[in-house]
N, C-alpha and C positions, 0 to 999 in steps of 0.2 A: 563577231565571233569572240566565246569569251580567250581569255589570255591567262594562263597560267605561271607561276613561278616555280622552280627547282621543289623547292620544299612541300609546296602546296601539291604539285606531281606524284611528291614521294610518299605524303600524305594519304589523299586520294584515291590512288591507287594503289597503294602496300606495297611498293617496289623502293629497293634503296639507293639511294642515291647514285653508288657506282654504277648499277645497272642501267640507271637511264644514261650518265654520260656514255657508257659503251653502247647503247642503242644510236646515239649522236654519233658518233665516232666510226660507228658500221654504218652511216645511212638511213637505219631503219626508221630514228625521229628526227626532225628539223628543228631547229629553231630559230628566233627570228633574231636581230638584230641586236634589242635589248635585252635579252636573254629568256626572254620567255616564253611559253610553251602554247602553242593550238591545240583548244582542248579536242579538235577532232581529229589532230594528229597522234594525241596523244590515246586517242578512244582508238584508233586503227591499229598503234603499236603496242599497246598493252591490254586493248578489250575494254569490258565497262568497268567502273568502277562498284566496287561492291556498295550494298546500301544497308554499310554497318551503323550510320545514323539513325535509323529508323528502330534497328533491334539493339542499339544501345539505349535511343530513348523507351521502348518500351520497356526493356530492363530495368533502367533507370525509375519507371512510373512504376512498374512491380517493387521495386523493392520500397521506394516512398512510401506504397502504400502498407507492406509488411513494417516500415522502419515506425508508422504512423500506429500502426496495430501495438506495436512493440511498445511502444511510451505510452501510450493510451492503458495498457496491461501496468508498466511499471508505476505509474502516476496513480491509479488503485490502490497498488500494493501500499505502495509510501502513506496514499491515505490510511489505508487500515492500520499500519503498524503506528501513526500519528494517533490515532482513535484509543489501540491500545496502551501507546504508552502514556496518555491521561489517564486513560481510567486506573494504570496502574499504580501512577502518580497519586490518583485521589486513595485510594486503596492504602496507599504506604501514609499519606497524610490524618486517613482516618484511626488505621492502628497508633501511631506516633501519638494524636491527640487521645486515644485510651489510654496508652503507656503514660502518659502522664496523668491520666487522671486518675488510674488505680495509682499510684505515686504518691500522689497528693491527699488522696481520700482515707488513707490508716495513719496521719498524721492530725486531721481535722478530726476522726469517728471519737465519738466519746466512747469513755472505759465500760466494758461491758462486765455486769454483774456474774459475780462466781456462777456455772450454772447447774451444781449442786442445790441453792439453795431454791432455785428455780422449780427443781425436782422433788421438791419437799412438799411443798405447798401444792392446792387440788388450784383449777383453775376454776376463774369465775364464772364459766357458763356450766360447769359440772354439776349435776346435781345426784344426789346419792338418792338411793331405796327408801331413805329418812324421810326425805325432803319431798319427794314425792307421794309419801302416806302421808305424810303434813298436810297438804296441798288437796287434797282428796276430801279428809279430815275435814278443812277447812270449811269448803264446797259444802259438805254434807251440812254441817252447824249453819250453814248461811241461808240454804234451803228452810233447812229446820224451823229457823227463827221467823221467814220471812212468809213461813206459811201458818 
């Protein structure tokens, strides 16, 4: 038979402690010698034991597996906010190396020519009204000669 102790009683069965000594004290439970309790004395004076074991461990297993859900979601999050703060990283590192190199680049650029005088002059592939009856002209005399 098993043998129970005070506390393991009070445990067990949800009753407290004064309650059992005055069950002793009325008769209603025995105990033995060393002080401890028959567990089928103690099932006849207080009933069964509930079997809050069982829906604690299930609770227990429910929430493990929402606690598992939960860090599995946060451990994501951490990744992406790590992902973006490189790439914001490079982003800041790429403006920074522009910043110096407009910096750097009006102290190296050579002197740039007034650009009046630029506007004066026709440019080299321009060709005027002239240049094209020349060219025509030319054609014409080359035929000419060659026939």
């Amino acid at each position: 038979m098993a043998k129970l102790s005070l506390s393991e009683v009070s445990k067990k069965f949800h009753v407290d402690r004064s309650t059992i000594y005055r069950a002793v004290r009325n008769g209603r439970l025995s105990r033995s010698s060393d002080g401890q309790f028959d567990l089928a004395e103690v099932i006849r004076c207080f009933g069964e034991p509930e079997q809050t074991s069982q829906k604690i461990e299930s609770s227990k297993q429910e929430g493990d597996e929402s606690t598992k859900k939960l860090i599995a979601h946060l451990e994501n999050e951490v990744k992406k906010y790590q992902e973006r703060e490189e790439r914001l990283m490079q982003q800041i590192d790429r403006m920074q190396t522009l910043i110096e190199l407009k910096s750097v680049a009006p102290a190296t650029a050579a002197p740039h020519q007034d650009a009046t005088a630029c506007d004066t002059k026709m440019p080299q592939h321009a060709t005027t009204q002239q240049d094209t009856d020349n060219k025509k002209n030319n054609e014409l005399n080359i035929a000419e000669n060659v026939a």
